[in-house]
C-alpha positions in Angstrom: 71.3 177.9 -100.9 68.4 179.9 -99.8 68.2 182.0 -102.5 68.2 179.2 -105.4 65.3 177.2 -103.0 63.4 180.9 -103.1 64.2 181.5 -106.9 62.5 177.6 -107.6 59.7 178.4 -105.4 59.0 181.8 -107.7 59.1 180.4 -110.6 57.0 177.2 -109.8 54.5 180.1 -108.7 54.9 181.8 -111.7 54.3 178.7 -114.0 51.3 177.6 -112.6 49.7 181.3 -113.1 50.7 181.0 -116.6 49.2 177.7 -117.1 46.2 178.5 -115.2 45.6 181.4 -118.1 46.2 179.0 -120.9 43.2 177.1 -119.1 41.1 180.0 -119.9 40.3 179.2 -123.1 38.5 182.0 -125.8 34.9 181.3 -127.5 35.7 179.5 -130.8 33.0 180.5 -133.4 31.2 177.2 -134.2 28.4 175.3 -136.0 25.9 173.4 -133.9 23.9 170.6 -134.7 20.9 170.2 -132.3 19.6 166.5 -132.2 16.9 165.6 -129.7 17.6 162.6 -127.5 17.6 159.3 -129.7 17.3 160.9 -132.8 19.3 160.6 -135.8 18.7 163.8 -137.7 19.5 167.2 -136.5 16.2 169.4 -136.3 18.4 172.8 -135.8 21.6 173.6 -136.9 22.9 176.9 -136.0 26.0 178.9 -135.3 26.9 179.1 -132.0 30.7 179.7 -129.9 31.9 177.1 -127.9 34.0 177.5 -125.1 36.1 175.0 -123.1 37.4 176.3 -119.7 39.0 174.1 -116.7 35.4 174.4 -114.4 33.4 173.2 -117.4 32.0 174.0 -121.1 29.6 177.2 -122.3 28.1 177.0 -125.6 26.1 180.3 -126.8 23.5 179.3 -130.2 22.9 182.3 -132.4 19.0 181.7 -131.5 19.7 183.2 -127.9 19.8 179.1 -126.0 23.0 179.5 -123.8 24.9 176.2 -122.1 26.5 176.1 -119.0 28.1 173.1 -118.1 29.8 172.2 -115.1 32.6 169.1 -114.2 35.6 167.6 -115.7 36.8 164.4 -117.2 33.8 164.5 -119.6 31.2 164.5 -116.6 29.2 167.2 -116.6 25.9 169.0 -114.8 24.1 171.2 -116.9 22.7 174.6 -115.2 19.3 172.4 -114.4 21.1 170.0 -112.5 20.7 167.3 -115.3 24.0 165.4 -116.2 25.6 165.4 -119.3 28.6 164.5 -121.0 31.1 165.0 -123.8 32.5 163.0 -126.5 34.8 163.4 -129.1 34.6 161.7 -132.7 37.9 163.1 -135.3 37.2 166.9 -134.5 33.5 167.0 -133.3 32.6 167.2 -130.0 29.7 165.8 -128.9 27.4 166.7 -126.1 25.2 164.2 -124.7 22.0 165.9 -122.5 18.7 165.3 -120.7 16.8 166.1 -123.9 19.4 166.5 -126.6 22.7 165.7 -128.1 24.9 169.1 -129.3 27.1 168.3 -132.1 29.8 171.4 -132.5 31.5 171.9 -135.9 34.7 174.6 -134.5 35.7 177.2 -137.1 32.4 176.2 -139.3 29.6 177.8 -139.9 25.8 176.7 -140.1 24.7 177.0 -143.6 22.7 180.4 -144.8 19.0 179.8 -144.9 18.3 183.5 -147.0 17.0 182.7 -150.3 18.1 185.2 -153.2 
């Protein structure tokens, strides 16, 4: 009986490791949409990879601007110490800041500005 109550335990223990690394979720490349706080059209849109793990959200822009978010449930504190939250609308996720609102587009990318 011991050794069925230690075989459980070990694979609970085992699980939970696995699940934790499914947590760990890998940059998706992305499009972002950059829209400043109460405005309805974007002034940037670049590409960028968003990344969703269990401690919160990083989003890198192509133009160098890096995100750091901290939280769960949608609650979040930027690396400033602002809040900031996230939304979801079909298959956009929407990030609500101090100064801005981050709309990311996964697997897209922000259209070419070079002129032939």
């Amino acid at each position: 009986m011991k050794s069925i109550k230690y075989f459980c335990l070990t694979t609970i223990a085992l699980l939970s490791f696995s699940v934790e690394g499914i947590a760990q979720a890998k940059p998706v490349s992305s499009r972002c949409d950059i829209y400043p706080k109460g405005d309805d059209h974007a002034t940037k849109i670049v590409n960028c990879t968003y990344e969703q793990k269990r401690d919160g959200i990083t989003i890198t822009r192509s133009d160098g601007i890096k995100y750091q978010l901290k939280g769960k449930d949608n609650k979040y504190t930027d690396q400033y110490g602002k809040s900031a939250s996230r939304q979801t609308d079909g298959s956009i996720i929407i990030l609500r800041l101090n100064k801005e609102s981050i709309y990311v587009y996964q697997g897209e990318n922000a259209p070419s500005t070079s002129k032939h």
